[in-house]
Backbone as CSV, one residue per row, in Angstrom:
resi,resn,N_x,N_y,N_z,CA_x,CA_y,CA_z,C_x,C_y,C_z
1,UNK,124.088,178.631,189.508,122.699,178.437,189.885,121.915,179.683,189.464
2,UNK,120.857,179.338,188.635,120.083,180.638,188.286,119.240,180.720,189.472
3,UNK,118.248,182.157,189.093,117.179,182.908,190.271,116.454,181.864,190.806
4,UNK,115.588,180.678,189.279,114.566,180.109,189.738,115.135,179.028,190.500
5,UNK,116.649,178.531,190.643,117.353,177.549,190.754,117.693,177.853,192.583
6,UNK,117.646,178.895,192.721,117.861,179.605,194.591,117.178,178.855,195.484
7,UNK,117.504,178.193,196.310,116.236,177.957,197.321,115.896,178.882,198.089
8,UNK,114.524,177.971,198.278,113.875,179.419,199.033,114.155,179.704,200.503
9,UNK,115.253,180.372,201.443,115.314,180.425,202.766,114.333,180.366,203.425
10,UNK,113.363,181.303,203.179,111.975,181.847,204.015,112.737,182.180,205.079
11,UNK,112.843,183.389,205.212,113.114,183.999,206.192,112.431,184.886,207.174
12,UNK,112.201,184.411,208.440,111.386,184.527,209.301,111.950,185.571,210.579
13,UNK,111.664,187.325,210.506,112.198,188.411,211.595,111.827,187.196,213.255
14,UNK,112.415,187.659,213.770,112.215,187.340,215.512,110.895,186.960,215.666
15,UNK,110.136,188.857,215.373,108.706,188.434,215.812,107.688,187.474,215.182
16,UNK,108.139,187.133,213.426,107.226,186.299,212.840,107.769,184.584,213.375
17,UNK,109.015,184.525,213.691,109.092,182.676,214.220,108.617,182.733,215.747
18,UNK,108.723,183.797,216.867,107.980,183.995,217.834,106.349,183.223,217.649
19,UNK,106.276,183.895,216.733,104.613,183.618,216.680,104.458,182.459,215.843
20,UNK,105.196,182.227,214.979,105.603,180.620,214.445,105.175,179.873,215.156
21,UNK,105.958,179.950,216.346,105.825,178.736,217.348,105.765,179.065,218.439
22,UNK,104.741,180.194,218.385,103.679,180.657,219.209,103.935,180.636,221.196
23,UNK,105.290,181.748,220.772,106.219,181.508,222.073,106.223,183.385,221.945
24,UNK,107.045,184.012,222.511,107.056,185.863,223.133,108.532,185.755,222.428
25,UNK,108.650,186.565,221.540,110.162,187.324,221.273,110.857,187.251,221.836
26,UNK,110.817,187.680,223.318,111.651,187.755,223.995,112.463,186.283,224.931
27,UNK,111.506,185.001,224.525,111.585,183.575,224.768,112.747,183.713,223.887
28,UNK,112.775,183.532,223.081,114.009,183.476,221.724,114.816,183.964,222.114
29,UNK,114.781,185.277,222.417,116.109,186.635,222.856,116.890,185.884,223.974
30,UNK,115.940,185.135,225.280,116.674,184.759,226.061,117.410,183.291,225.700
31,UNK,116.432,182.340,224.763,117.782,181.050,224.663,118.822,181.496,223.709
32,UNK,118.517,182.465,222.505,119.788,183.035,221.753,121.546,183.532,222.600
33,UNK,120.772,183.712,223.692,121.838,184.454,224.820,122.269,183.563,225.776
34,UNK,121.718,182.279,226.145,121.870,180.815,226.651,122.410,180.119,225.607
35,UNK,122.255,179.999,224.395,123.060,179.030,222.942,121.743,178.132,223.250
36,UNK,120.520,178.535,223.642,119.893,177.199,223.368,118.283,177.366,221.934
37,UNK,117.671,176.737,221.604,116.486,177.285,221.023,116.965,176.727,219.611
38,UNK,116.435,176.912,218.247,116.370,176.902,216.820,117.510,177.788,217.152
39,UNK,118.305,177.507,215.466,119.228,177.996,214.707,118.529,179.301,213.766
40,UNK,119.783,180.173,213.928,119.034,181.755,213.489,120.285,181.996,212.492
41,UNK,120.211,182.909,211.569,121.065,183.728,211.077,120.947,185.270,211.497
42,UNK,122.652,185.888,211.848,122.744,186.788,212.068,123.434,187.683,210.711
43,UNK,122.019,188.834,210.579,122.423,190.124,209.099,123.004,190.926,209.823
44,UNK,124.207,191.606,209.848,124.571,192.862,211.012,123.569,192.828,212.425
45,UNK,123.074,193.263,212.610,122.441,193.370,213.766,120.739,192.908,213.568
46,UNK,120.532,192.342,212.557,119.397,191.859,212.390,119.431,190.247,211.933
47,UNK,118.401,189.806,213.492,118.128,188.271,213.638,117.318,187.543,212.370
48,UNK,117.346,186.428,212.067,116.563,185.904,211.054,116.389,184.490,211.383
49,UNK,115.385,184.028,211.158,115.027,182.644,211.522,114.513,181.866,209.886
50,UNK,115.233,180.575,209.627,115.021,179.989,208.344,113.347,179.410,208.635
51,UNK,112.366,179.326,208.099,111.501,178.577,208.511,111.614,176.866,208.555
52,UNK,112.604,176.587,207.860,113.133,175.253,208.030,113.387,174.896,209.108
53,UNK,114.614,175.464,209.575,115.462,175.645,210.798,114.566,175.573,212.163
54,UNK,112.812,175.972,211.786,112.172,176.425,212.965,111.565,174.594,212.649
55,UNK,111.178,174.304,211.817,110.717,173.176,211.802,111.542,171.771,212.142
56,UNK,112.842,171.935,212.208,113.807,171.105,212.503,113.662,171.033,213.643
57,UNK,113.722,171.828,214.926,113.876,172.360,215.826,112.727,171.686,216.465
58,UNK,111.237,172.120,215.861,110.450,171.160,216.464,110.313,169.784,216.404
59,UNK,110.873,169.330,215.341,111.024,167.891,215.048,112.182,167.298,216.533
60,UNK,113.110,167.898,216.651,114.118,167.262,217.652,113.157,167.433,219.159
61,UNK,112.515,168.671,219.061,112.013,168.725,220.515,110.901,167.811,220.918
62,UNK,109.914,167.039,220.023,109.032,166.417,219.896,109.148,165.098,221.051
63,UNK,108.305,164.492,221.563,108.096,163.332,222.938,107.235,162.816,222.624
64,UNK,107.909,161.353,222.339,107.050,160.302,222.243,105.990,160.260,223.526
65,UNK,105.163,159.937,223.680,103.540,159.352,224.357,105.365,157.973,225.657
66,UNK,104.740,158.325,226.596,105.744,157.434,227.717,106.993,158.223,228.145
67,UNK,107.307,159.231,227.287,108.604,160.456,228.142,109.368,160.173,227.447
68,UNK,109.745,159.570,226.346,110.818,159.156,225.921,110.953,159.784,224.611
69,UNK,112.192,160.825,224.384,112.621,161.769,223.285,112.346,160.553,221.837
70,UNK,112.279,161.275,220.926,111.706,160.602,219.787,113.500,160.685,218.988
């Protein structure tokens, strides 16, 4: 696979998917430490959020109009 051939991760620090989806850093920090929230990649000690991954995430959490998970 060449350079132009890479997809693009978009990779999103803590504080930029925080504000993604317009929640506190520290919201994240605590479901990361529960197993609950979007899927992250861990660099050594630095968190990363796919912007995909953040959009998936809202897609599953989404409620139909009557209470009923979509």
């Amino acid at each position: 696979m060449t350079d132009t051939q890479e997809p693009n991760h978009d990779l999103l620090t803590e504080s930029e998917a925080a504000a993604f989806l317009r929640l506190q850093p520290v919201t994240l920090k605590k479901w990361r430490f529960r197993g609950r929230g979007p899927a992250y990649v861990r660099l050594g000690s630095a968190i990363r959020y796919e912007r995909r991954a953040l959009l998936d995430y809202l897609d599953r959490a989404r409620i139909k109009p009557g209470g009923l998970a979509q």
